[in-house]
C-alpha positions in Angstrom: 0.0 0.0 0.0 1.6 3.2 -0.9 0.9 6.2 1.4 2.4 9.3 -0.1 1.7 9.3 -3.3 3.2 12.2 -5.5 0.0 13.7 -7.4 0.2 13.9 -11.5 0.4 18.0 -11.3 3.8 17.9 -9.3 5.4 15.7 -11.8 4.3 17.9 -14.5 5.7 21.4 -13.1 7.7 23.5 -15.3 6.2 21.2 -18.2 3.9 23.9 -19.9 0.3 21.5 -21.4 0.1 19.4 -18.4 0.0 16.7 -21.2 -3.1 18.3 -23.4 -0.9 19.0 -26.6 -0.9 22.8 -28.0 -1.5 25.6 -25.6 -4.7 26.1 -27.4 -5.9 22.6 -26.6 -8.1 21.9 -23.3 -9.6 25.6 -22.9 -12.5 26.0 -21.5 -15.9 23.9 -22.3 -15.3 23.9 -26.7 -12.6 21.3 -25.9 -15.6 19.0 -24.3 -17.8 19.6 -27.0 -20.1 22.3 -25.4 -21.6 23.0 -21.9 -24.0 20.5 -20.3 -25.4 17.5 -22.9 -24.2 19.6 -25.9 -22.7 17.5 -28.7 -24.6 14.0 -27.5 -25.4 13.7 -31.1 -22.1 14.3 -33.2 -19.9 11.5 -33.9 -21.5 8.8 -34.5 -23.1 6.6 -32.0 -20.4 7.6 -29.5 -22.0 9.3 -26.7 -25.6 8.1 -27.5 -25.5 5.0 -25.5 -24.4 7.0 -21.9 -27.9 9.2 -22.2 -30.6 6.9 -23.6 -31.7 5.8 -20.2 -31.5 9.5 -19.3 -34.7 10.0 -21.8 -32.9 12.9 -23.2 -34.4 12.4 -26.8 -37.9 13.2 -27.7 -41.1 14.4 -27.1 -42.8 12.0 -24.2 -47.0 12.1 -23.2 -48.6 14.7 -23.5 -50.5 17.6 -21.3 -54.1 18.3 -21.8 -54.8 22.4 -22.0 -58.5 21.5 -20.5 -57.1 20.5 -17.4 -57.6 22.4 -14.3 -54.8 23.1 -11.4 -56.6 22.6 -8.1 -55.2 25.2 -5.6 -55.9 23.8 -2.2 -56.0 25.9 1.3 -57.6 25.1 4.5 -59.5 26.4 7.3 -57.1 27.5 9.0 -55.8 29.9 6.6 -58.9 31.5 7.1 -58.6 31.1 11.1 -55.2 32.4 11.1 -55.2 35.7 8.6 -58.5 36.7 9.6 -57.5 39.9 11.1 -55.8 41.1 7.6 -57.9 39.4 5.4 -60.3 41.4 7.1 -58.7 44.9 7.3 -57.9 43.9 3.4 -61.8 43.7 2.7 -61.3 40.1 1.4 -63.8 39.3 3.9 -66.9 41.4 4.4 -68.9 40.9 7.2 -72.9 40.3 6.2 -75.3 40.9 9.4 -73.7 37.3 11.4 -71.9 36.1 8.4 -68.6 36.7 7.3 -68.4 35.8 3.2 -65.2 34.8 1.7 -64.7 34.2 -1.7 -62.1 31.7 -2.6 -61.2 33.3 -5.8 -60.2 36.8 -4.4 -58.2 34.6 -2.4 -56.4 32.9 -5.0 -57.5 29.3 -4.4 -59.7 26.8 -5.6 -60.7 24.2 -3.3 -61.7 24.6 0.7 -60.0 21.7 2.7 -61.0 20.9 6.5 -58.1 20.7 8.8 -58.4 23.6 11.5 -61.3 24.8 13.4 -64.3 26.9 12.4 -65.1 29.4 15.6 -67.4 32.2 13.6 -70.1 31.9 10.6 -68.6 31.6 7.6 -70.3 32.1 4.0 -67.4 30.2 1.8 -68.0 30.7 -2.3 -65.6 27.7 -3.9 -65.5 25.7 -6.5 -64.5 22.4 -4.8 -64.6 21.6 -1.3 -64.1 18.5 0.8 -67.2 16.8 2.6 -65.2 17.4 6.3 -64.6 21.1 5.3 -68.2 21.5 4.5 -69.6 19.5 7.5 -67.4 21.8 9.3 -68.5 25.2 8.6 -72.3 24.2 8.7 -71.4 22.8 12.1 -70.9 25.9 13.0 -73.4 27.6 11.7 -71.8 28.5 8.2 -72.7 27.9 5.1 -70.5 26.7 1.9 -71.3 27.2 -1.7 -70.1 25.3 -4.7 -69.5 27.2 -8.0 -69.9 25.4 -11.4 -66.8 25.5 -13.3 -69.1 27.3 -16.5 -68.9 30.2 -14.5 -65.2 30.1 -13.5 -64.0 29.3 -17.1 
């Protein structure tokens, strides 16, 4: 086992290419071919093989432009940004109701975890069945909006 071993670059002091040829040669990323995956393709089947299990060629699936993006928040957002979202006039206070509207808000769909302690009038589009058991519990109301409206 050999402990102190010399590295390559002390062997090569005072010997001006390090062992890359003309001065010209192993400069910067033109001497691999380009930055990142760049020149995968030239030369053959050379590099090809190292990057097919990487899926780097092609087009794969596809994404469908109907589809909607579900933006989630809870009751407890609610609970806990009261205060501004009040002093913001996201939610307006309606004789013992207080109405929020999801979509001022930026979301989507009402989810149940936290605690409902006032009357809440929630206008969403989706809504799970704990979040709405929750706010009738007490003494809230949720609505549903059709997505014709929305879109």
């Amino acid at each position: 086992m050999t402990v102190n071993k010399r590295k390559k670059n002390s062997r090569q002091r005072g010997y001006k290419t390090h062992g890359y040829g003309s001065m010209k040669k192993h400069r910067g990323s033109g001497h691999r071919g380009g930055k990142g995956m760049a020149g995968t393709g030239k030369r053959a089947d050379s590099k090809k093989p190292s990057i097919w299990k990487e899926r780097y060629f092609g087009k794969y699936g596809f994404k469908s432009k109907s589809q909607l993006k579900i933006k989630p928040f809870n009751l407890l957002y609610i609970e806990d940004n009261f205060d501004s979202l009040l002093g913001r006039k996201i939610i307006e206070k309606d004789n013992d109701f207080y109405d929020v509207d999801a979509g001022k808000l930026g979301f989507n769909k009402l989810l149940s975890s936290g605690r409902v302690s006032k009357k809440f009038r929630i206008r969403v589009m989706y809504a799970s069945k704990n979040a709405i058991e929750k706010v009738k519990a007490a003494g809230g109301e949720v609505t549903l909006l059709s997505q014709s409206k929305e879109a």
